[in-house]
N, C-alpha and C positions, 0 to 999 in steps of 0.2 A: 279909024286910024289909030286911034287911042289901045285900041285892044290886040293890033297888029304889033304896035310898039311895045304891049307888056308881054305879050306872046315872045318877040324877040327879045327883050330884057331878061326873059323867064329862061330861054334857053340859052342867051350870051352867060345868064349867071349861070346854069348846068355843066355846059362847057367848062367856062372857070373850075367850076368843081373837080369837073373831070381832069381837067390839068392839074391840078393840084393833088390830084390823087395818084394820078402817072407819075408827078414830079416825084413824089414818096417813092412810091413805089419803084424809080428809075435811082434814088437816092440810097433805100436801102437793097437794090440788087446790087449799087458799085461797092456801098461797105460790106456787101459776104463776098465779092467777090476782089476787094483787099483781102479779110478774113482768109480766105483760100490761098492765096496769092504765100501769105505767110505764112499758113500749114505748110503749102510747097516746099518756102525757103526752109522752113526748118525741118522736113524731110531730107531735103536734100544737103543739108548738114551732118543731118545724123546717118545719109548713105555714106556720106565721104567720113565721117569719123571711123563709119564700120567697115569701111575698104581698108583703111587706113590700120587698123587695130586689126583686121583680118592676114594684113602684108605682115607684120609683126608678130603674129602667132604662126604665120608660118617658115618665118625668119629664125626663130624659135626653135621650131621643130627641128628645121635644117640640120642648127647648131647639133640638136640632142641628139641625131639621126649621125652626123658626122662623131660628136663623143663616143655612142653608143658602137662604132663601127671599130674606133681605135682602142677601147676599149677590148672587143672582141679580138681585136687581133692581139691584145697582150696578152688576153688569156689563152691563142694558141701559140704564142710563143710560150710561155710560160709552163706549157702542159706539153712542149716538144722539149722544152728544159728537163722539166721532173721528169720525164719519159727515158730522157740521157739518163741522167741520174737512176735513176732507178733498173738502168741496164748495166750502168758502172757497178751499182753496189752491189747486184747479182756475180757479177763477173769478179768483186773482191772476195766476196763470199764464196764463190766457186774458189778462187786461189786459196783464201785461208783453210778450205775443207781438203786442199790436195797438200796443204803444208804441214796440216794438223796429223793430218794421219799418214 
């Protein structure tokens, strides 16, 4: 009886062991999977910063895109101006060469 009871002693203490080593090891799977948990959250800060800075560069663009556009039309006005111009001056110069002579 003696030997049955250290036999069970022997194995209630392995058991124990074993628990205790599950507990660890149940202990450190929840802090990597805090750990993780926090990667995420600060992934997903850093998607939303970069939505967010991405909406803004192309907020950006828009503007340059709209400058760039008024821009070009002043320069065809501007070039249907000199175009006048430079039909008037022919056309004075035509007069003053039929005045001249």
């Amino acid at each position: 009886a003696e030997a049955s009871a250290s036999s069970a002693e022997e194995r209630l203490c392995a058991y124990r062991g074993e628990l205790a080593d599950s507990q660890e090891a149940v202990a450190a799977s929840a802090g990597s999977a805090e750990a993780l948990r926090e990667q995420l959250a600060q992934a997903e800060t850093l998607a939303a910063a970069s939505s967010e800075e991405l909406c803004r560069i192309r907020a950006e663009q828009a503007d340059l895109e709209r400058g760039i556009a008024e821009h070009e039309c002043k320069v065809a006005t501007i070039s249907g101006e000199l175009s006048d111009a430079q039909t008037s001056i022919a056309e004075l110069d035509a007069e003053l060469g039929v005045v001249r002579s």
